[in-house]
C-alpha positions as CSV (number, residue, x, y, z in Angstrom):
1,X,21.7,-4.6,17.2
2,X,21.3,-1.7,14.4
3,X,18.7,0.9,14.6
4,X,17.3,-0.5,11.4
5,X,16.6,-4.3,12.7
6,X,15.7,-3.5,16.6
7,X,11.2,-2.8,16.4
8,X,12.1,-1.5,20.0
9,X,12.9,2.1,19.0
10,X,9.8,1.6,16.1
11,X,7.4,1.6,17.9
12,X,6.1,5.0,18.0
13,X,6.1,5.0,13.9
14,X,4.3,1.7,13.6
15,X,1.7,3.0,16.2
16,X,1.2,6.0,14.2
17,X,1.2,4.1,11.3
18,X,-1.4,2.2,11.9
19,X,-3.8,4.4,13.0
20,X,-3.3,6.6,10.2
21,X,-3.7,3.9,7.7
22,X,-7.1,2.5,9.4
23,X,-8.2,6.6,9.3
24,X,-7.1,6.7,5.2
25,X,-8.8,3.1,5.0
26,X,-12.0,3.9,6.4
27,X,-12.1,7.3,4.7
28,X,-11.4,5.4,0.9
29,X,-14.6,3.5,1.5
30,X,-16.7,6.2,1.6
31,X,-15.5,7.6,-1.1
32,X,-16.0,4.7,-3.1
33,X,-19.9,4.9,-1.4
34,X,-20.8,8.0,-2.5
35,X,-19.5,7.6,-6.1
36,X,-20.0,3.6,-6.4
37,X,-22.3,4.3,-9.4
38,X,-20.3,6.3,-11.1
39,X,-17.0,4.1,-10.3
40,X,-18.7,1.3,-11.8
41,X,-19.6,3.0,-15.4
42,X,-16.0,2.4,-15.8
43,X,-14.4,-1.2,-15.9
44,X,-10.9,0.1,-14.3
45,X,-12.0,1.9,-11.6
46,X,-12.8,-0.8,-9.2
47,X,-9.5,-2.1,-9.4
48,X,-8.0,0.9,-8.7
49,X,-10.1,1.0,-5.7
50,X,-9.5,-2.0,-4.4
51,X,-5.7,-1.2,-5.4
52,X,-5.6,1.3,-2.9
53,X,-7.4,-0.1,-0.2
54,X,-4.7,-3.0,-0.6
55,X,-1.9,-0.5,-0.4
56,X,-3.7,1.0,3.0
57,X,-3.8,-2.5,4.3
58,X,-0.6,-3.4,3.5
59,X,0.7,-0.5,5.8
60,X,-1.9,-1.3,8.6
61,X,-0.7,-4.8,8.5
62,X,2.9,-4.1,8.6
63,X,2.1,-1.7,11.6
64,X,0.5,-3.8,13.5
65,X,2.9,-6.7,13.0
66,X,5.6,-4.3,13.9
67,X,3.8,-3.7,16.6
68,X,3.9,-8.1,18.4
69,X,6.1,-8.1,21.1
70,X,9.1,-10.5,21.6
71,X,9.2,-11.7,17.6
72,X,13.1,-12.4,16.6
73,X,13.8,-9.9,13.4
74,X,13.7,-13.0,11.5
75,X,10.4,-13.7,12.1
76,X,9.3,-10.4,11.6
77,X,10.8,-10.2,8.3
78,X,8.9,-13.6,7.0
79,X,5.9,-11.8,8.0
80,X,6.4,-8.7,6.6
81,X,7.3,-10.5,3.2
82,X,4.8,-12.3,3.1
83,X,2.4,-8.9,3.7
84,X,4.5,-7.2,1.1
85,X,4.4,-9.9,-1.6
86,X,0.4,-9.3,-1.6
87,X,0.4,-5.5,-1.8
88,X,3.3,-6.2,-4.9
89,X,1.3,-9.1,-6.5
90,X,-2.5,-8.7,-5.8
91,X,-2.8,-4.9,-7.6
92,X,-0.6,-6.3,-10.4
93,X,-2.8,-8.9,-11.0
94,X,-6.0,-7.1,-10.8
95,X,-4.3,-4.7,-13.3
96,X,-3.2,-7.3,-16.1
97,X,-7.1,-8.8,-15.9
98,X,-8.3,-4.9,-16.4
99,X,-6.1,-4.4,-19.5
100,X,-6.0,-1.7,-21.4
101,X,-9.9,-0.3,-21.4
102,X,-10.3,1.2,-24.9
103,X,-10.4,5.4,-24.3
104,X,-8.4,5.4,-21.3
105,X,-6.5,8.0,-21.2
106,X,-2.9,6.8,-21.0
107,X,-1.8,9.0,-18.0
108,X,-4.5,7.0,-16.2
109,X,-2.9,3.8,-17.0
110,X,0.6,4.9,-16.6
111,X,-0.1,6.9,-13.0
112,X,-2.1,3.8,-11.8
113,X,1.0,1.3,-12.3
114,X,3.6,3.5,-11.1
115,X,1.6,4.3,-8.1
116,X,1.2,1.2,-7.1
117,X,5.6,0.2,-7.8
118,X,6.6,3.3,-6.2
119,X,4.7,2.6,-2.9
120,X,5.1,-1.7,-3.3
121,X,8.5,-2.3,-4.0
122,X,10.2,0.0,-0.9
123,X,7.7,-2.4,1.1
124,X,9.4,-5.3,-0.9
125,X,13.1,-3.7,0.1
126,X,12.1,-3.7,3.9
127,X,10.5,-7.0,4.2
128,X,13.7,-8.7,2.3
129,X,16.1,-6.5,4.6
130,X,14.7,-7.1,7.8
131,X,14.5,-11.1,6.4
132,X,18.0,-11.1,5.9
133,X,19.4,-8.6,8.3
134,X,21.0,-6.4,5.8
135,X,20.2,-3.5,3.3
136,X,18.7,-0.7,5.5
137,X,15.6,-3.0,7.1
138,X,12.9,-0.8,8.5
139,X,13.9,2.2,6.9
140,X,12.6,1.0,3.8
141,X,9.0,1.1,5.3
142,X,9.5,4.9,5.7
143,X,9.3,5.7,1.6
144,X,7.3,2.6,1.8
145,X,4.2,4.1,4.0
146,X,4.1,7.8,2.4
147,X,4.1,6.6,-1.3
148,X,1.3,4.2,0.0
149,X,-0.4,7.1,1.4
150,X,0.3,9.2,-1.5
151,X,-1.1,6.6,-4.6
152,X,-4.1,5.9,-2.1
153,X,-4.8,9.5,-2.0
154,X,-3.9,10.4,-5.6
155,X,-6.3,7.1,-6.3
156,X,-9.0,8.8,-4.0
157,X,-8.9,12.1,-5.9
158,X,-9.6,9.8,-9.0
159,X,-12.8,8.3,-7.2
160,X,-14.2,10.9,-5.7
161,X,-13.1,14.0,-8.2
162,X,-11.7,13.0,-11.8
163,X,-14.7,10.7,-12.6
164,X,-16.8,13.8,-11.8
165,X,-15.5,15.8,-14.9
């Protein structure tokens, strides 16, 4: 079997994975403690936090059900589609009940939805792939985990620095 369907040879990456996502999760939350009061003087930025702590989450959970033993690829794909369709769907539906919050600047609006489509839809890619057994499989959770890690952390600068100025 390919490289890209066999977790065998993934193991070190969903291992890592994992760990570094519980690290980034834990360390989102308390950013969001020490500026909760000034998060919630503005009506977007919970979502945003809770946008990124589903994007951490998403990667934790796709590690660690990278990580079962003895699960066909089959398997593993319904389960990673069914963890990707809720990092995709959830943030997209806590944005479209935010709506546009009169005096937001535009770039916030604009770098909070492509943040969240560049890191959810490679997720999307892998969890179809690996489903199907075609179309690159578990290389698509490569792009998939650093954009995550990226729009949580460009998120994070927006909690714990932007709302500062």
């Amino acid at each position: 079997m390919h490289d890209a369907y066999d977790v065998a040879g993934w193991a070190n990456f969903f291992v890592a994975e994992a760990g570094a996502s519980a690290a980034l999760t834990g360390l989102l939350f308390v950013a969001v403690s020490i500026n909760l009061a000034k998060i919630l003087q503005y009506p977007q930025l919970p979502g945003r936090a809770a946008e990124s702590l589903i994007l951490l989450a998403g990667v934790l959970a796709a590690s660690t059900l990278g990580l079962v033993p003895g699960q066909s690829r089959v398997a593993l794909g319904a389960e990673l589609t069914a963890v990707a369709s809720l990092v995709w769907l959830a943030p997209m539906a806590i944005q479209a009940r935010s709506g546009h919050v009169a005096g937001a600047p535009l770039n916030w609006i604009l770098t909070r939805v492509a943040t969240h489509q560049l890191a959810a839809l490679p997720s999307v890619g892998a969890a179809v792939s690996v489903l199907v057994g075609a179309g690159g499989g578990l290389y698509w959770l490569v792009p998939a985990t650093l954009l995550s890690f990226a729009g949580s952390i460009v998120n994070a600068w927006v909690l714990l620095v932007e709302i500062q100025r």
